[in-house]
N, C-alpha and C positions, 0 to 999 in steps of 0.2 A: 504494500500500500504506500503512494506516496505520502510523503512527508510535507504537510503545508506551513509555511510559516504562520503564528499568527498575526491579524491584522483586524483591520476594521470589516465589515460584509460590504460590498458596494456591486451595487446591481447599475449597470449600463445601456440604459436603450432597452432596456430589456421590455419585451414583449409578447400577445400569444394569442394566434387564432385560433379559431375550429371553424377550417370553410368561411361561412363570408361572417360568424360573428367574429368581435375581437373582445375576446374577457379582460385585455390587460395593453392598453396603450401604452409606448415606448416611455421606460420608466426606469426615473434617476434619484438613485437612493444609496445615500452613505450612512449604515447603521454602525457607531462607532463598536469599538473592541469594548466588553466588558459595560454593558448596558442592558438594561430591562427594554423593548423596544414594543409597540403593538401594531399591528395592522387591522385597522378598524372599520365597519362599515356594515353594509346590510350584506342579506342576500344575493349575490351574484355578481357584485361588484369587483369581482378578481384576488380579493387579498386571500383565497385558499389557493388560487392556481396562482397566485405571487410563492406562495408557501412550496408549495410542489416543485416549483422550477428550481427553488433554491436545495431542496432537498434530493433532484435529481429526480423526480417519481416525475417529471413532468419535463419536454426537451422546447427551451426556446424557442420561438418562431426567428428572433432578432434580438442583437444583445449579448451583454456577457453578464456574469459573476462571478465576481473573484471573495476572494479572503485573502487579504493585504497584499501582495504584488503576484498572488500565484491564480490564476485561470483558472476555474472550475466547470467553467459553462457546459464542458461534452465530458465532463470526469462522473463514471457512474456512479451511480446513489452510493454503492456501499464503499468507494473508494475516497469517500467525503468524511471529511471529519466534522459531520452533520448529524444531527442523532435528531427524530422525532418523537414528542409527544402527542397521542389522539386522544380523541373524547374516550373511544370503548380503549380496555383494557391493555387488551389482544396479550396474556397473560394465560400460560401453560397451567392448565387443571389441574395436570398431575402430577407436575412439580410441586417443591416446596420455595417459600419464597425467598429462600438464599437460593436455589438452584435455577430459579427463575433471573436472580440478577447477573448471578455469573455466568449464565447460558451463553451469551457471545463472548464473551472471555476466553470460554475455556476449547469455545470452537475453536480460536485462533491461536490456542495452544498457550495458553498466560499460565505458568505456575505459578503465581502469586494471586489467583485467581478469587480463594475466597476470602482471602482478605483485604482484597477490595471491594469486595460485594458486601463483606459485612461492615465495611467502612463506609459505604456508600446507603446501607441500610440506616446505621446511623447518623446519617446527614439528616436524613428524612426523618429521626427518630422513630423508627422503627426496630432498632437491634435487635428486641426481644421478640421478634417476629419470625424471624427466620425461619424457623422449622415448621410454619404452620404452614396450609395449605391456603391459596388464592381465597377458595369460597368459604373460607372461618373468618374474614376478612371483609371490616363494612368498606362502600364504594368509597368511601375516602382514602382509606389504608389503602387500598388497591391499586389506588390511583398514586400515591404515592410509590409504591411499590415499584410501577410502569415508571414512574421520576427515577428512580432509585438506578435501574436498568439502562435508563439515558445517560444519567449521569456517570455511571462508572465505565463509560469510555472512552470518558477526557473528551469527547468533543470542542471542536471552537465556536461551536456554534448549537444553541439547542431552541428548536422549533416548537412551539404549543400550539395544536392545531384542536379550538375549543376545548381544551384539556380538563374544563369544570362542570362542562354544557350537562353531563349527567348528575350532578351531586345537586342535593337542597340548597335552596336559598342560606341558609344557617352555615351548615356546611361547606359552601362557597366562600361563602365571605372569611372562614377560618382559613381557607386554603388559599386567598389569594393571600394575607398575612404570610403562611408558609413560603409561598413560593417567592417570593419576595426577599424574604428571610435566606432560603437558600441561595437564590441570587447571586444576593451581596457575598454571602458567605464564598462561592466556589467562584465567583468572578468572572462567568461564562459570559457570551453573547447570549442573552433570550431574545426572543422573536413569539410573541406573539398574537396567535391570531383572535381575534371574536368580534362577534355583535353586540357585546355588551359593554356599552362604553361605562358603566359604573366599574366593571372589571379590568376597565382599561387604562381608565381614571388615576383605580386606587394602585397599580404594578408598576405604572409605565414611566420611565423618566422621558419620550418621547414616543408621539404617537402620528403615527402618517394615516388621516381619515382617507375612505377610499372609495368612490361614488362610479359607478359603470366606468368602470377601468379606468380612473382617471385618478391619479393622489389630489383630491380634493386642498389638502391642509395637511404643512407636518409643523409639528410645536412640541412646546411641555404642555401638559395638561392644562396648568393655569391660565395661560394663552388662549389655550384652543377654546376654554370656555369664557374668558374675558372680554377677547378680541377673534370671532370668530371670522374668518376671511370671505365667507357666503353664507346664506342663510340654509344651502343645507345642514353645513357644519353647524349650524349656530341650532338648529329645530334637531339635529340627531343630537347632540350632545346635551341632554336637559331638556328644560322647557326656554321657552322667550315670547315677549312678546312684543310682534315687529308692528308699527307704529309708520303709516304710511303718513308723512310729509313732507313739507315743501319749505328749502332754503327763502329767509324771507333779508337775512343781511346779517352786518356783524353785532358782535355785542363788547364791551366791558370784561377785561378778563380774561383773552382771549376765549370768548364765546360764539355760538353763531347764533342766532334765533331761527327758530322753526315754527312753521303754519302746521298741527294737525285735526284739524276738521275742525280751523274756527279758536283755539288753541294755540297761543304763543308761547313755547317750551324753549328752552337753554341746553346746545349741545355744545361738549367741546369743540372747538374749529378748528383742533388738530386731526380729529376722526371723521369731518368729511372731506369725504374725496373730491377729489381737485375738481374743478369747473362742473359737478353733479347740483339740480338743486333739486331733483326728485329722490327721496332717499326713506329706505328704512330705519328709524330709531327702534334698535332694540333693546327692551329692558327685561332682565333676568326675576323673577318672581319675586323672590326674595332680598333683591331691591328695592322694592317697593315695600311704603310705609303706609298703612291705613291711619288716617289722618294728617295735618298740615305739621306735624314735626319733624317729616322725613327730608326738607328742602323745598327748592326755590320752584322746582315744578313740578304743578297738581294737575290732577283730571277728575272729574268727578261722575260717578255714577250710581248703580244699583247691584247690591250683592242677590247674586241669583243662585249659585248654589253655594253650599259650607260643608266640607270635609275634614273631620279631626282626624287627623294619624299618631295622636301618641305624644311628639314631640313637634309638631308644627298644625297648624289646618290651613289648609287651602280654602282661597274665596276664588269663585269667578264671579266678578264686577262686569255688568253689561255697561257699554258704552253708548252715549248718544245716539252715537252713526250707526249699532248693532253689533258691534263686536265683543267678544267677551276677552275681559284681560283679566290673567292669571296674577293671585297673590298670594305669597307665605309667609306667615306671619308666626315666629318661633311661641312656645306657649310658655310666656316668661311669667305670669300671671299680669300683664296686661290686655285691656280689658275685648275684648272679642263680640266682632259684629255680629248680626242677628241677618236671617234669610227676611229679603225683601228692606234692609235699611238703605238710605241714601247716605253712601260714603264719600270720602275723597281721599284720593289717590297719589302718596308726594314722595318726590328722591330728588337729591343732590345732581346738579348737571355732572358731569364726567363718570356718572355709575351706570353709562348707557355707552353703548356700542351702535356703530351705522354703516350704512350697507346700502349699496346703489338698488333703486324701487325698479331697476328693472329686472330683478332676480323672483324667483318665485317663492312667493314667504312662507309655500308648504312643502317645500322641498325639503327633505331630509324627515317629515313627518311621514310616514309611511313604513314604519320598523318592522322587520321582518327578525321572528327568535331562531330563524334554524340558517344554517349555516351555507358560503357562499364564498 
């Protein structure tokens, strides 16, 4: 097997048809060495057949990828120092689950073979597991288990291809803390994949959003949700609510003034884009203050429905013109509006994001849970 140096992942041009569709437009991506990375998006939008190609299960149309100055693009899957993780198992029944991790080890003739598989068990905290069999094991241990199997073969690169998509919500959110935790710890490349951008949110130190083959958005998380570059990015990541207006001049402060239906609002006039005066102002929910102490601009309208979850409740506020905008309001024990009150609606100018009105403001609403 060759020998690859390590480096950063960097995919070039890289591309892929099937006949006349294209799942993945020519696409330029440097995921550094030694990073949590994700590739995000819905259904069909290419970032499993991003995944594939890099693992070799899947052969370029156009394009290379390397790992630091060494080619990989025509190097077969199993001559890749690539290791993937899937959603299912795929995890021998009959074995036991040291014999499971050292199974490619000890093919390639490793006599140091189970102590590193029981080393690698204990990464994942499983040491005490070893002798049991697959199915005395809940889907999480399992799932670890399959980590466990990736990781003890030093790859420079390790692939998550919805590696959670099976576990509970409970159970999820434990494991994305794990895997996270191992991460850091063994210092690898991750990659990856899912629909779930709360999943992606809480792993990722950079996340390339990814809309019918096309890298929509790549950022830290806090960006992509701050400062979202389109309104798909801005409707898949959370909630928002886009605020169709019209540049009406400057303000005090570097500010601009905004017309929306009737409605002179305060954006910063570094966040709109040059010579636009049609534009989206978007404001994230829980931006927004029920009542006039949240800032300089209000809206006012009628709460139509109220949703308690525990530790916030959501209002939808109809508006004037018929729209409803989304509100969260944490549950500090302040005081909490009533179905059918006439509220008003206020935040601080610069707590909003804008975005040229000629984009579609439900783009990116349309989430699909299974994979793509």
């Amino acid at each position: 097997m060759a020998d690859y140096g390590a480096g950063d992942l960097r995919l070039v041009g890289l591309s892929k048809t099937f006949g006349d569709f294209t799942a993945v437009h020519p696409l330029d991506l440097t995921i550094p060495q030694g990073s949590f990375f994700a590739l995000l998006g819905p259904s069909g939008c290419g970032k499993t057949t991003t995944l594939r190609m890099v693992a070799g299960l899947e052969d370029p149309t156009q394009g290379q990828i390397l790992i630091g100055d060494t080619d990989i693009t025509r190097t077969r899957a199993y001559q890749r120092k690539v290791n993937t993780v899937f959603q299912s198992y795929a995890l021998f029944p009959h074995m036991t689950v040291l014999d499971n991790v050292m199974f490619g080890l000890k093919r390639k003739g490793d006599k140091d073979a189970k102590r590193k598989a029981q080393e690698a068990l204990e990464l994942v905290e499983l040491g005490h597991a070893g002798g049991k069999r697959p199915n005395q094991l809940s889907g999480g241990m399992q799932q670890r288990v399959a980590l466990a199997r990736a990781l003890v073969n030093r790859p420079e690169v390790l692939l998550l291809d919805e590696p959670l998509g099976a576990l509970d919500l409970k159970l999820r959110r434990q494991m994305q803390i794990e895997l996270k935790r191992i991460q850091q710890e063994v210092g690898l490349t991750f990659i990856h994949v899912t629909h779930d951008q709360e999943e992606a949110m809480t792993m990722a130190d950079h996340i390339a959003v990814m809309n019918a083959g096309h890298m929509e958005q790549l950022a830290d998380p806090a960006t992509l949700y701050e400062r979202p570059s389109s309104t798909f990015v801005a409707n898949f990541l959370g909630q928002s609510n886009l605020l169709r207006a019209t540049v009406r001049g400057a303000a005090d402060g570097g500010l601009s003034r905004v017309d929306v239906y009737g409605t002179e609002l305060l954006v910063e006039a570094a966040k709109v884009p040059e010579g636009l005066t049609d534009l989206w102002v978007g404001v994230r929910p829980e931006k927004l203050t029920l009542g006039e102490s949240g800032g300089r601009n209000r809206l006012h309208g009628r709460v139509g429905d109220v949703s308690f979850s525990g530790v916030a409740t959501q209002y939808l506020v109809r508006m004037p013109w018929g729209a409803d905008v989304v509100v969260v309001q944490q549950n500090d024990g302040s005081a909490r509006a009533r179905l059918g009150e006439d509220v008003t609606l206020s935040w601080e100018p610069g707590r909003e994001f804008v975005l040229d009105a000629a984009q579609d403001d439900h783009a990116g609403m349309d989430r699909d849970d299974t994979d793509g």
